[in-house]
N, CA, C and O atoms as CSV, one atom per row, in Angstrom:
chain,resi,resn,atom,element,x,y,z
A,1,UNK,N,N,10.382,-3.694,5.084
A,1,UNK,CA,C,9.586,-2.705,4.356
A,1,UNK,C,C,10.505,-1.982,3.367
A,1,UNK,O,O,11.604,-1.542,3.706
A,2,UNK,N,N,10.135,-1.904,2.446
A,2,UNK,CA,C,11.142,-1.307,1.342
A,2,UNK,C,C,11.064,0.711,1.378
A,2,UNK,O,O,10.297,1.630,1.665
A,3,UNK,N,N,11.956,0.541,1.047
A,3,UNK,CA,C,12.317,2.096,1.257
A,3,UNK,C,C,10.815,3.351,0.732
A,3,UNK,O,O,10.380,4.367,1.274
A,4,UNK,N,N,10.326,2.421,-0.864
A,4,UNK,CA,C,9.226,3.739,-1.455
A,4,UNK,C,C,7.883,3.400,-0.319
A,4,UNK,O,O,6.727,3.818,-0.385
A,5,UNK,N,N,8.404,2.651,0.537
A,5,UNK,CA,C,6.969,2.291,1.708
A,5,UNK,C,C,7.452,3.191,3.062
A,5,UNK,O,O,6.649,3.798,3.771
A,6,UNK,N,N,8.207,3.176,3.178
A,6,UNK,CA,C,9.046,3.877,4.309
A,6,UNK,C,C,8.686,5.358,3.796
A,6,UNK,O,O,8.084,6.223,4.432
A,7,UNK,N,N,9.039,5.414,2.902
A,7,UNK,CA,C,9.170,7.296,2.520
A,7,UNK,C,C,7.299,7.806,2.159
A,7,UNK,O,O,6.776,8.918,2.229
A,8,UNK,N,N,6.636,6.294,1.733
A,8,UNK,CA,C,5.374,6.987,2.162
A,8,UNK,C,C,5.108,7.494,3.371
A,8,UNK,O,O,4.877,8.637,3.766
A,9,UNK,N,N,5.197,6.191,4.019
A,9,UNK,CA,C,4.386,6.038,5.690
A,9,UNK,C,C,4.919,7.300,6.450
A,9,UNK,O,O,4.296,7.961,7.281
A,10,UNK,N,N,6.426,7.537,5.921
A,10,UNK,CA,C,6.900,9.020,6.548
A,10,UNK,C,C,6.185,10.682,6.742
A,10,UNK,O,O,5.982,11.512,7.627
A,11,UNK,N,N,5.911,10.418,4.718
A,11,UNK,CA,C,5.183,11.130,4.433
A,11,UNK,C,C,3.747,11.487,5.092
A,11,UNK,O,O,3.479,12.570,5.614
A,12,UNK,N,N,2.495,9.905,4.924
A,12,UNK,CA,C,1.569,10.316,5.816
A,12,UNK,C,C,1.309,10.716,7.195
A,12,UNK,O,O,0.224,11.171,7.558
A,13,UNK,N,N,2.546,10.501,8.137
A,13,UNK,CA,C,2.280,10.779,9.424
A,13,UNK,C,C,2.835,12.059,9.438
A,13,UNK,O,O,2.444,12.700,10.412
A,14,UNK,N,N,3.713,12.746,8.610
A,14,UNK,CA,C,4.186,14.396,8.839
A,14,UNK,C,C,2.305,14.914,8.070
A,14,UNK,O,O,1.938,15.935,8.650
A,15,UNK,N,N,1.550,14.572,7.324
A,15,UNK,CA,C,0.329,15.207,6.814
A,15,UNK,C,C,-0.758,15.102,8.108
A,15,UNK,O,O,-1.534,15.978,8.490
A,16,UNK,N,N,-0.537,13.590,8.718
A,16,UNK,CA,C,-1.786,13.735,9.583
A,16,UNK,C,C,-1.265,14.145,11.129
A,16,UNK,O,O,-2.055,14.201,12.072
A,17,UNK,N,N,0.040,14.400,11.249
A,17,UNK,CA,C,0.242,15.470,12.027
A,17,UNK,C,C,0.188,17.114,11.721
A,17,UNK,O,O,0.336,17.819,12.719
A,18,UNK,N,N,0.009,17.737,10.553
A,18,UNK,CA,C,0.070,18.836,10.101
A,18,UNK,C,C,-1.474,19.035,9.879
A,18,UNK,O,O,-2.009,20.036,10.355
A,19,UNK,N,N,-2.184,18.139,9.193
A,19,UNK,CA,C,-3.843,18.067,9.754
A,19,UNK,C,C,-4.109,18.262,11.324
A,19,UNK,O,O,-4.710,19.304,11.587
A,20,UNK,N,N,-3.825,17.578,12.243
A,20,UNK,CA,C,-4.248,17.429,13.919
A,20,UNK,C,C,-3.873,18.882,14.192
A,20,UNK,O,O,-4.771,19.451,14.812
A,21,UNK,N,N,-2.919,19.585,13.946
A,21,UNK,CA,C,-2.346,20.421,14.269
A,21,UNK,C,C,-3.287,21.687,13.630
A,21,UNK,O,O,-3.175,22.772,14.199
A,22,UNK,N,N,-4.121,21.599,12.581
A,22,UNK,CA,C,-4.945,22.861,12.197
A,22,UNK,C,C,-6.205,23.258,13.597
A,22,UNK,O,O,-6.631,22.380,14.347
A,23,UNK,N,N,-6.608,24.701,13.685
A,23,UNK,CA,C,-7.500,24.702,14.707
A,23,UNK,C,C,-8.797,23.772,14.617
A,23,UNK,O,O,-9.475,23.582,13.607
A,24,UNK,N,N,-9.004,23.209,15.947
A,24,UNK,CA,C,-9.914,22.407,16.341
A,24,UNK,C,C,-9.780,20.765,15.082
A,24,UNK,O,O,-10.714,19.963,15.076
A,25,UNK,N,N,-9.102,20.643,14.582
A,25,UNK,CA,C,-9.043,19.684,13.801
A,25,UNK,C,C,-8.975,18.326,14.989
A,25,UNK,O,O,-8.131,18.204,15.877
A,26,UNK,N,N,-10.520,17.071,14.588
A,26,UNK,CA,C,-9.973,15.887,15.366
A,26,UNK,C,C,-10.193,15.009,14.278
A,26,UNK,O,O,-10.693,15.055,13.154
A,27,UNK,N,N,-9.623,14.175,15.038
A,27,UNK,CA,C,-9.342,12.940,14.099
A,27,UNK,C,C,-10.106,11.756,14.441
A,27,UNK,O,O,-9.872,11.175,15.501
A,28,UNK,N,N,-11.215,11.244,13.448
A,28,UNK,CA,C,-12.013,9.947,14.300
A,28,UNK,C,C,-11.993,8.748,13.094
A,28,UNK,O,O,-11.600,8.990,11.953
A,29,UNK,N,N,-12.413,7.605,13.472
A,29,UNK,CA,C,-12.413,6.582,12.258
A,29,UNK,C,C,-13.946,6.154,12.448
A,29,UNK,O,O,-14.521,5.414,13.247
A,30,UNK,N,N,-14.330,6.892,11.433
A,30,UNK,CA,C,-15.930,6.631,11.647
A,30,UNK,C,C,-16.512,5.074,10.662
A,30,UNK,O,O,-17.639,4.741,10.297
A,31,UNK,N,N,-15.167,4.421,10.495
A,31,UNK,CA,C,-15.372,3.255,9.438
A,31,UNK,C,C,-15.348,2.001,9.876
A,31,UNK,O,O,-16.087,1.072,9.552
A,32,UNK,N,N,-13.981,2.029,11.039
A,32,UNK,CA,C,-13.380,1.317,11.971
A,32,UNK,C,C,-11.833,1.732,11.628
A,32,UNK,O,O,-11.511,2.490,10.713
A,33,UNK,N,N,-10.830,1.005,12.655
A,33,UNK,CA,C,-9.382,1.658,12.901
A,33,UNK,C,C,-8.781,1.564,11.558
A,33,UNK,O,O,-7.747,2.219,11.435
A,34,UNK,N,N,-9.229,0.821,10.382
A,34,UNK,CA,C,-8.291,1.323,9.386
A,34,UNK,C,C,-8.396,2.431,8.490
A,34,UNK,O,O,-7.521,2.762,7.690
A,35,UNK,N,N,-9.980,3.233,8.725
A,35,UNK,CA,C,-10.486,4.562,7.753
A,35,UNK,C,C,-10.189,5.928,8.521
A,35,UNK,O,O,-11.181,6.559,8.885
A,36,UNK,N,N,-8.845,6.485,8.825
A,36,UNK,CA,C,-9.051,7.217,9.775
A,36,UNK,C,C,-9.014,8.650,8.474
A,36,UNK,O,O,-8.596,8.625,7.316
A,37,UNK,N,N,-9.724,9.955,9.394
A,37,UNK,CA,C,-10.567,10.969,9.003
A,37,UNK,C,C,-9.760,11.887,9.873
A,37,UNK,O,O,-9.438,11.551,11.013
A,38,UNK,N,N,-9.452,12.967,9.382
A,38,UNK,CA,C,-9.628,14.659,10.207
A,38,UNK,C,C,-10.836,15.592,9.659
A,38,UNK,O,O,-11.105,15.793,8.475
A,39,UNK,N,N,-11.533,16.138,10.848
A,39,UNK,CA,C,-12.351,16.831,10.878
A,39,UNK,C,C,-12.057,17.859,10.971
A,39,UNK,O,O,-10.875,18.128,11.185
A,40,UNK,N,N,-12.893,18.720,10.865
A,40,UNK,CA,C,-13.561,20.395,11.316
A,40,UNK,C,C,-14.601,20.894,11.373
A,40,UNK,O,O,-15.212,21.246,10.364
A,41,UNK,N,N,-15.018,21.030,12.513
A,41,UNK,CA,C,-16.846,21.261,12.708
A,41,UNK,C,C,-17.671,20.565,12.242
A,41,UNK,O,O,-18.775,21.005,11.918
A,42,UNK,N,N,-17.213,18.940,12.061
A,42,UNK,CA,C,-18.089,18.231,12.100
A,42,UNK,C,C,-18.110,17.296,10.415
A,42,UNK,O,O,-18.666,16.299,9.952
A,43,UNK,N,N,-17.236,18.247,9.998
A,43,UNK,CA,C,-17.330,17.765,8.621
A,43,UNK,C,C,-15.832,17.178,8.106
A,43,UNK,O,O,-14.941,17.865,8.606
A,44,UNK,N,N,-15.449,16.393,7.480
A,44,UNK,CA,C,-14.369,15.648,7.037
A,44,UNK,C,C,-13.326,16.555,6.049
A,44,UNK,O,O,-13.918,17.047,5.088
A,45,UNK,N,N,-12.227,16.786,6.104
A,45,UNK,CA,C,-11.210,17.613,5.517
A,45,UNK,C,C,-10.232,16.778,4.801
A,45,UNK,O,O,-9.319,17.336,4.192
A,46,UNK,N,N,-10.314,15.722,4.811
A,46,UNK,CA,C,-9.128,15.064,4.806
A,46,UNK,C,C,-9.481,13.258,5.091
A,46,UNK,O,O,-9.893,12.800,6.156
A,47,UNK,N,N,-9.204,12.506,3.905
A,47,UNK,CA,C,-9.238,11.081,4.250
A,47,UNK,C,C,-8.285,10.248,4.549
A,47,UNK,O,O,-7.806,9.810,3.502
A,48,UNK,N,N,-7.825,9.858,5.383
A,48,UNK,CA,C,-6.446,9.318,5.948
A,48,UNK,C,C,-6.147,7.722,5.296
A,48,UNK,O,O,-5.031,7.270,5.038
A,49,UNK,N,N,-7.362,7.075,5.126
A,49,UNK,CA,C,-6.937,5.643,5.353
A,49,UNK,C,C,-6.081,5.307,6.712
A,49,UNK,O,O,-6.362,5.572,7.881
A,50,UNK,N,N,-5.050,4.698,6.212
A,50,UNK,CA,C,-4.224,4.095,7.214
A,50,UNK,C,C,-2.850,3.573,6.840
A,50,UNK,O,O,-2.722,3.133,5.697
A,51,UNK,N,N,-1.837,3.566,7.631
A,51,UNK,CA,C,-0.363,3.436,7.198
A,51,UNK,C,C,-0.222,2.189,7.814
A,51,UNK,O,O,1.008,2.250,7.819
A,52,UNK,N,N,-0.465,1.045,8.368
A,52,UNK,CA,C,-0.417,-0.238,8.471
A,52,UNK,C,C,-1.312,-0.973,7.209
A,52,UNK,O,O,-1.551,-2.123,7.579
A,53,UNK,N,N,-1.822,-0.754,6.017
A,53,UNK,CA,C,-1.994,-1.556,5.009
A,53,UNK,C,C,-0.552,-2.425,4.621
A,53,UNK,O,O,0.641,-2.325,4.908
A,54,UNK,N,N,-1.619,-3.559,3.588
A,54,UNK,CA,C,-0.940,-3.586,2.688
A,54,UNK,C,C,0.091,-2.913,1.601
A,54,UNK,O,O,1.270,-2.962,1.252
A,55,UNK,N,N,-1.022,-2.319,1.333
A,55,UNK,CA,C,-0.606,-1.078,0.430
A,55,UNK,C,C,0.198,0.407,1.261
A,55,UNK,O,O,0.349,0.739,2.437
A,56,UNK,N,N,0.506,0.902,0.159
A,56,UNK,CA,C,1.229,2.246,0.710
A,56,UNK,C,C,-0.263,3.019,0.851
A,56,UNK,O,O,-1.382,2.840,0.371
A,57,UNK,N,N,0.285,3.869,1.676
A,57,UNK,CA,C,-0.848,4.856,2.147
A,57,UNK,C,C,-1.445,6.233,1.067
A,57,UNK,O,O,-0.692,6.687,0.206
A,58,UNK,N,N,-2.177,6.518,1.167
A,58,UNK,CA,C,-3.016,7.622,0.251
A,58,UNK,C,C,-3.506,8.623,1.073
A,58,UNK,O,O,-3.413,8.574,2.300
A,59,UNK,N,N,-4.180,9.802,0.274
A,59,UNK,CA,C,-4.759,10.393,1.384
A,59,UNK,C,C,-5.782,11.350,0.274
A,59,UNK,O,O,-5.382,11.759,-0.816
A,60,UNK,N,N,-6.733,11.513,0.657
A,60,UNK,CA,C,-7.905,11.891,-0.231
A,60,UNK,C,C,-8.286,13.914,0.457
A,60,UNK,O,O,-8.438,14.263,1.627
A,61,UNK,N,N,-8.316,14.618,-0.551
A,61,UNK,CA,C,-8.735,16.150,-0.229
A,61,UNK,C,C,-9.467,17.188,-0.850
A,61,UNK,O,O,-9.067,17.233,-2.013
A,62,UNK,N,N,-10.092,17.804,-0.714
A,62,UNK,CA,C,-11.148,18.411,-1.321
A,62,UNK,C,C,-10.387,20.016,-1.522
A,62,UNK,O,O,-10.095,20.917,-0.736
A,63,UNK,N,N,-10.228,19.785,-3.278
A,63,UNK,CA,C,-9.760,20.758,-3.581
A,63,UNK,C,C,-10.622,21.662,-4.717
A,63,UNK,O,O,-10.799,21.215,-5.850
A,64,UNK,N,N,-11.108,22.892,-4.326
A,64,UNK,CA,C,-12.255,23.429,-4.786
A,64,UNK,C,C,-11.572,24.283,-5.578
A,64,UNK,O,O,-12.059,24.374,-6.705
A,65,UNK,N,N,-10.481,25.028,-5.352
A,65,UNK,CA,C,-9.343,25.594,-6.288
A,65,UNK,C,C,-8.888,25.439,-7.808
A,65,UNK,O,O,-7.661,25.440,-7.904
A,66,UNK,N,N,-9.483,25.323,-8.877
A,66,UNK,CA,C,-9.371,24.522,-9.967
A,66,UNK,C,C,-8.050,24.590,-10.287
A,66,UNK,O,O,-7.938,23.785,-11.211
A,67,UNK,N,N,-6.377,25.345,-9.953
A,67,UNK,CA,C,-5.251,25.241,-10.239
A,67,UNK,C,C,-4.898,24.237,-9.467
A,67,UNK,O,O,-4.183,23.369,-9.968
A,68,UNK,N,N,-5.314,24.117,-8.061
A,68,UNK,CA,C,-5.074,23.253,-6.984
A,68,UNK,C,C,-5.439,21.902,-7.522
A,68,UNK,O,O,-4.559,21.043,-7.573
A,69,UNK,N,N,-6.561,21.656,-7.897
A,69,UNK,CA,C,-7.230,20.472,-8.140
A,69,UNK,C,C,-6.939,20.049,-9.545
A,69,UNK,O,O,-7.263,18.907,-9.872
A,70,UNK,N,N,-6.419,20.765,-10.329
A,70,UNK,CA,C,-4.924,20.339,-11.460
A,70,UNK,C,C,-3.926,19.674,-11.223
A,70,UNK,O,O,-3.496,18.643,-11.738
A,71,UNK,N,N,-3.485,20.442,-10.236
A,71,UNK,CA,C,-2.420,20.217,-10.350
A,71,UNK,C,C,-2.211,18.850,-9.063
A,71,UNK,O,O,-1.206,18.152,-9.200
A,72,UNK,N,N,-3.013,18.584,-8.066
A,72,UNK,CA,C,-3.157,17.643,-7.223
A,72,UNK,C,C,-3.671,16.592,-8.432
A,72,UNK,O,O,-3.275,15.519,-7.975
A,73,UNK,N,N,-4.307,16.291,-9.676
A,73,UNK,CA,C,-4.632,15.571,-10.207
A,73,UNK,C,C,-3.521,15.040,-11.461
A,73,UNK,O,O,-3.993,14.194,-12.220
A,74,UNK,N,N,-2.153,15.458,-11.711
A,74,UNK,CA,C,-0.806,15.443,-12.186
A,74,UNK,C,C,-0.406,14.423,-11.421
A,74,UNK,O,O,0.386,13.583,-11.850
A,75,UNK,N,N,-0.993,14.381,-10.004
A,75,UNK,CA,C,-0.173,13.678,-9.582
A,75,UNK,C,C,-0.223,12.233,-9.583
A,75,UNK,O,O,-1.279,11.603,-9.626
A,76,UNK,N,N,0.765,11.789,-9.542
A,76,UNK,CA,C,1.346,9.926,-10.120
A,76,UNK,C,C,0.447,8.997,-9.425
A,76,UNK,O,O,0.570,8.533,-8.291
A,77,UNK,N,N,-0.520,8.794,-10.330
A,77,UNK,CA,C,-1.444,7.548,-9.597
A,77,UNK,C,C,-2.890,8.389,-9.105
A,77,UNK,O,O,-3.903,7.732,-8.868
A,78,UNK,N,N,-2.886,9.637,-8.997
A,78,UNK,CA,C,-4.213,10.131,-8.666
A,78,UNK,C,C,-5.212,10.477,-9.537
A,78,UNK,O,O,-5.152,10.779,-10.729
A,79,UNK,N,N,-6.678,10.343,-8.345
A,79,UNK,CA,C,-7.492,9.962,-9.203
A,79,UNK,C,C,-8.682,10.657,-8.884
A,79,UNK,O,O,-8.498,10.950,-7.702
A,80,UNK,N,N,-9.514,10.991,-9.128
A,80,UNK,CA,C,-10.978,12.010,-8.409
A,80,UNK,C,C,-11.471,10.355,-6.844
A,80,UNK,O,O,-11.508,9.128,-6.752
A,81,UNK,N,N,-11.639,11.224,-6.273
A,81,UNK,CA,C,-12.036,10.239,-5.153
A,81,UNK,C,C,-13.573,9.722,-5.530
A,81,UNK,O,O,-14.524,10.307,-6.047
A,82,UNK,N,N,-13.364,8.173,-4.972
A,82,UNK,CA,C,-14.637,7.282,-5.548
A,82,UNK,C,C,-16.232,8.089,-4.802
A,82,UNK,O,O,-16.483,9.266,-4.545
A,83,UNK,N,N,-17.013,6.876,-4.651
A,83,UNK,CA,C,-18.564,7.173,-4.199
A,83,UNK,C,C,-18.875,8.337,-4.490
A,83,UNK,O,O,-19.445,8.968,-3.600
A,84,UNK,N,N,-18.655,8.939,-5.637
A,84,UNK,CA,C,-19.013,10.481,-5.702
A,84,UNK,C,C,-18.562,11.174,-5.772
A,84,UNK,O,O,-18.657,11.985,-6.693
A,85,UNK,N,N,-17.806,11.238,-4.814
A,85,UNK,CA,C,-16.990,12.393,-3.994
A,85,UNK,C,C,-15.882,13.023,-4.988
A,85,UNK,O,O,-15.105,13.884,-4.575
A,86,UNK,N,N,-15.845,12.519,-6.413
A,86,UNK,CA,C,-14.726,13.569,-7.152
A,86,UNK,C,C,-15.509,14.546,-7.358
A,86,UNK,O,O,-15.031,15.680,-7.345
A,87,UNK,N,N,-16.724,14.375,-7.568
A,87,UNK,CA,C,-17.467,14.996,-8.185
A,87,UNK,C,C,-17.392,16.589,-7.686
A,87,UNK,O,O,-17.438,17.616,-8.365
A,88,UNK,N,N,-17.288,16.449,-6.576
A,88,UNK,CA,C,-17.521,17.564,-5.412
A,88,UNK,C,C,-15.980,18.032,-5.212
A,88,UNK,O,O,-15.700,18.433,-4.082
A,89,UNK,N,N,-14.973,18.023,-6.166
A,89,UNK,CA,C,-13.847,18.102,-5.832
A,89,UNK,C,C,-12.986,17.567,-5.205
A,89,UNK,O,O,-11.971,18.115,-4.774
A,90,UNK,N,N,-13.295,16.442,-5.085
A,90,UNK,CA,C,-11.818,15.427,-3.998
A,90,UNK,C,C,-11.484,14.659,-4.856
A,90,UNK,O,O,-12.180,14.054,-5.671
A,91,UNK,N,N,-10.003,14.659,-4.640
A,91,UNK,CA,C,-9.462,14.118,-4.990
A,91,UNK,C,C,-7.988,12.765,-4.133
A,91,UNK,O,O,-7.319,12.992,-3.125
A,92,UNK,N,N,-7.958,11.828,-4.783
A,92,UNK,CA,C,-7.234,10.766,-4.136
A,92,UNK,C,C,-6.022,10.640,-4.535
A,92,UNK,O,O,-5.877,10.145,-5.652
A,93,UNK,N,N,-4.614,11.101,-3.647
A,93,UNK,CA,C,-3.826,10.855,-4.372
A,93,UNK,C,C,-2.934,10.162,-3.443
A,93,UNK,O,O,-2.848,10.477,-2.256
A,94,UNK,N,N,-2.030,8.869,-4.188
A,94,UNK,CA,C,-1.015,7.739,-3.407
A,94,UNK,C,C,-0.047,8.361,-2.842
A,94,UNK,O,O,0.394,9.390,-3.356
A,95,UNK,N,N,0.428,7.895,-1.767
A,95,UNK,CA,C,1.596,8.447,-1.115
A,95,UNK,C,C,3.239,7.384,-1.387
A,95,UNK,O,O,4.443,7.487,-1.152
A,96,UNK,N,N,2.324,6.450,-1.985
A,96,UNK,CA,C,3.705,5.137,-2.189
A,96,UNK,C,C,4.269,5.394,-4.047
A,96,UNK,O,O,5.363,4.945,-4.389
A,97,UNK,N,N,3.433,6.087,-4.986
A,97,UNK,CA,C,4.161,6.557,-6.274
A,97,UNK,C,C,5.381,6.544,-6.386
A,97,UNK,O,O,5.895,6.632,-5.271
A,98,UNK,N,N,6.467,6.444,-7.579
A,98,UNK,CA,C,7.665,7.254,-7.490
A,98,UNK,C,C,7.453,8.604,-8.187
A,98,UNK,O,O,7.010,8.365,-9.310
A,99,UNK,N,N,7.581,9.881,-7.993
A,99,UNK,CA,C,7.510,10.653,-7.971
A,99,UNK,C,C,6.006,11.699,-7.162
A,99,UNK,O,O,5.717,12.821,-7.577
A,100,UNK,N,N,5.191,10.940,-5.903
A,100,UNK,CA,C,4.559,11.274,-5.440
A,100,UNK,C,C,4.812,12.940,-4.313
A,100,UNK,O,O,5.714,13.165,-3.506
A,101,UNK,N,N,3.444,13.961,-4.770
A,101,UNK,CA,C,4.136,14.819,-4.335
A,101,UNK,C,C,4.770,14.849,-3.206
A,101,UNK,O,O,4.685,13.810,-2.551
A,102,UNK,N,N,5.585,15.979,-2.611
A,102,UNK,CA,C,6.140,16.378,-1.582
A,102,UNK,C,C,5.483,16.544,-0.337
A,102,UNK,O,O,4.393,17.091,-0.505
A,103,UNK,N,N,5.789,16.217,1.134
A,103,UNK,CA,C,4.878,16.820,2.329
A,103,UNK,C,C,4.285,18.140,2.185
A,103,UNK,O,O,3.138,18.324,2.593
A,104,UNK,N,N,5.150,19.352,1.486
A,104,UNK,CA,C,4.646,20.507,1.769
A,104,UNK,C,C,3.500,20.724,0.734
A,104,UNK,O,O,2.585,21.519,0.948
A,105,UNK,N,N,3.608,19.905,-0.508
A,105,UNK,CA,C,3.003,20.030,-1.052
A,105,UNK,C,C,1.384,19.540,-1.046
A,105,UNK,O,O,0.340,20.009,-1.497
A,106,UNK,N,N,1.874,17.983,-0.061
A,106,UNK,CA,C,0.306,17.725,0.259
A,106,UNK,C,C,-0.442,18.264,1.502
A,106,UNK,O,O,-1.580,18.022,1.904
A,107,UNK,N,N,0.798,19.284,2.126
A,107,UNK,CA,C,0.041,19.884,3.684
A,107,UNK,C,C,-0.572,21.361,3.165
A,107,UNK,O,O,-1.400,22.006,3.808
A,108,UNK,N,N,-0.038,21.746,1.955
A,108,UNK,CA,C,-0.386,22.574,1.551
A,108,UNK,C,C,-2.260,22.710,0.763
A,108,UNK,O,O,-3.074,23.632,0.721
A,109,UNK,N,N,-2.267,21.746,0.425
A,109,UNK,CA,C,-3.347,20.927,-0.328
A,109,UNK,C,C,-4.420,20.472,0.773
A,109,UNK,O,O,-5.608,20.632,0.491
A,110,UNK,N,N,-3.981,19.764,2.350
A,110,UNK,CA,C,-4.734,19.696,2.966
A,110,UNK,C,C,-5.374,20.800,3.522
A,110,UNK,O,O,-6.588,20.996,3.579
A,111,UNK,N,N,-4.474,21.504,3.926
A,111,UNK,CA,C,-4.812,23.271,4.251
A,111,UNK,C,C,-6.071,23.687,3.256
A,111,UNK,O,O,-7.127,24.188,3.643
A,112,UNK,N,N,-5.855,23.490,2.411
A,112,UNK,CA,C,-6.941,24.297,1.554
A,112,UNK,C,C,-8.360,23.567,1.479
A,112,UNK,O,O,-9.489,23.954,1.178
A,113,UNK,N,N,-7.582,21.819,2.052
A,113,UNK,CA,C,-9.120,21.475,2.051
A,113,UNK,C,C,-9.669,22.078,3.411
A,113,UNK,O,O,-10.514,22.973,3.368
A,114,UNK,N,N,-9.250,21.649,4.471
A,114,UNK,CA,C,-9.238,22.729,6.030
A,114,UNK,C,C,-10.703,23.563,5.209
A,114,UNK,O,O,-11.916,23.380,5.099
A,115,UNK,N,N,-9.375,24.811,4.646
A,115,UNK,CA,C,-10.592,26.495,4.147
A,115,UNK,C,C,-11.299,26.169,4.088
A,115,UNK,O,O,-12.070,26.637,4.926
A,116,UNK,N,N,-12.191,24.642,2.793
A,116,UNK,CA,C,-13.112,24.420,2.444
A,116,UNK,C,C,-13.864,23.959,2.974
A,116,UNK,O,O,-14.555,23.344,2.162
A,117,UNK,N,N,-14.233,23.840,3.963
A,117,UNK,CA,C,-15.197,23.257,4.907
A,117,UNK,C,C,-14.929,23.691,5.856
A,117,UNK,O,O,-15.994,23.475,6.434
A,118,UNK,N,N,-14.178,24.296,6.751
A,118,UNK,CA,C,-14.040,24.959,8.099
A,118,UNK,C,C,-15.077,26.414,8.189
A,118,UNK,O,O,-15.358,26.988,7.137
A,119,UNK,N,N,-15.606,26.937,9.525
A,119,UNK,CA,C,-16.031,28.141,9.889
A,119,UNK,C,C,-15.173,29.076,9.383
A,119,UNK,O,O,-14.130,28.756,8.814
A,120,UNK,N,N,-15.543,30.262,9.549
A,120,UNK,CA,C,-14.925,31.544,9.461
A,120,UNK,C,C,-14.221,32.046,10.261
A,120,UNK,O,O,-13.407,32.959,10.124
A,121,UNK,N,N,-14.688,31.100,11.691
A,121,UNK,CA,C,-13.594,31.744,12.828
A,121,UNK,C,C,-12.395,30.493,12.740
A,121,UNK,O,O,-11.297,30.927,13.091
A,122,UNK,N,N,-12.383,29.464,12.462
A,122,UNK,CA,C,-11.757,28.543,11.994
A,122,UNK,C,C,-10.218,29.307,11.308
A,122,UNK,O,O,-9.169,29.712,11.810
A,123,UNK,N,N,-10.648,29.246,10.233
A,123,UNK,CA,C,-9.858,30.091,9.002
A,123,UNK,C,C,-9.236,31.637,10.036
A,123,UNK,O,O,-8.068,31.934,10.286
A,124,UNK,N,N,-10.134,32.148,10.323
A,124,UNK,CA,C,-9.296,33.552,10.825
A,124,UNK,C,C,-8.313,32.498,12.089
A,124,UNK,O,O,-7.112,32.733,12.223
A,125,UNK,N,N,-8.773,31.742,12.654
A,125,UNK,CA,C,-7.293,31.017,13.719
A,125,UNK,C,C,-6.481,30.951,12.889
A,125,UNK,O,O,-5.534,31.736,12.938
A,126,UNK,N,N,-6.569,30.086,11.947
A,126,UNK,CA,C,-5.221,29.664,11.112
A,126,UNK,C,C,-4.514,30.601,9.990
A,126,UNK,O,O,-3.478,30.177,9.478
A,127,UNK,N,N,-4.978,31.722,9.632
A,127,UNK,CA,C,-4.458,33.189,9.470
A,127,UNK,C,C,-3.890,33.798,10.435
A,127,UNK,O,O,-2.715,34.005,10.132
A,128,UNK,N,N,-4.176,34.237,11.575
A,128,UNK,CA,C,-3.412,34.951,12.390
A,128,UNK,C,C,-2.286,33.793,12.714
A,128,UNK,O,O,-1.139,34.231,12.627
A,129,UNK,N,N,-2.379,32.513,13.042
A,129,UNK,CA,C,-1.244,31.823,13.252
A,129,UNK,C,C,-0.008,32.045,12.282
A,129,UNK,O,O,1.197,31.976,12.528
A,130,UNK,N,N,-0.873,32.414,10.765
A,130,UNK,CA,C,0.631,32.276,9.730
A,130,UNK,C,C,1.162,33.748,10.015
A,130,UNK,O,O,2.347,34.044,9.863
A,131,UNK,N,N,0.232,34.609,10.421
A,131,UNK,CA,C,0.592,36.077,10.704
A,131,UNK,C,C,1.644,35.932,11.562
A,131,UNK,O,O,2.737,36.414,11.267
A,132,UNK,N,N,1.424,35.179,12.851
A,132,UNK,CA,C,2.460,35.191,13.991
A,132,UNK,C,C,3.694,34.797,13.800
A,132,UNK,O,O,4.701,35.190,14.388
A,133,UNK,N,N,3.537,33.446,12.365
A,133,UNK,CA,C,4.436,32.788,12.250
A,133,UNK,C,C,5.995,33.622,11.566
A,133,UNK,O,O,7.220,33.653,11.681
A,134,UNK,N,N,4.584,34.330,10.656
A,134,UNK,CA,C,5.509,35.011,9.331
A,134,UNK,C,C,6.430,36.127,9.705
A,134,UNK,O,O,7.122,36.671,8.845
């Protein structure tokens, strides 16, 4: 496996561990084992694909933020996510690019998709957590 495949696949498993890790966030493949998904209350936050492709891995997020969703759309190879779904703010961006963003930058990005579709008591968990943290 060549190294810009390595430093993806790295990349997606520090995101879809930093996804699992938001409150109540699960993770199901409602496609079969290669479309995997994180949830929140039922609704999708986050599109995983899968890090055993062919291809380098991607990861798709709904960014309602219009600086956010700029600047997630800068990024090398990304693209508004298909069936619709740019429409509504998601966006798809590669994790195998050379110059593809940073982990913090796409956990940061998933986070916000999280806000966007999570409850209110949701969001207040993961506030007081950064409270505790900070």
């Amino acid at each position: 496996m060549e190294a810009s495949m390595k430093a993806a696949v790295r990349k997606w498993e520090a995101v879809r561990e930093f996804a699992l890790g938001l409150p109540e966030a699960v993770e199901e493949h409602p496609w079969g084992p290669e479309d995997g998904v994180v949830k929140v209350n039922k609704k999708i936050f986050v599109f995983l694909g899968n890090a055993d492709g062919p291809e380098p891995p991607g990861l798709s997020v709904k960014l309602k933020d219009e600086d956010l969703h700029g600047h997630a759309m800068t990024a090398p190879g990304a693209a508004p996510t298909g069936y619709g779904l740019g429409r509504a703010g998601w966006v798809s961006v590669p994790l195998g690019e050379k110059g593809a963003p940073p982990v913090e930058v796409l956990c940061e990005w998933v986070e916000e998709s999280y806000r966007t579709v999570a409850l209110k008591r949701h969001v207040a968990l993961l506030d007081a957590r950064g409270a505790e943290g900070a």
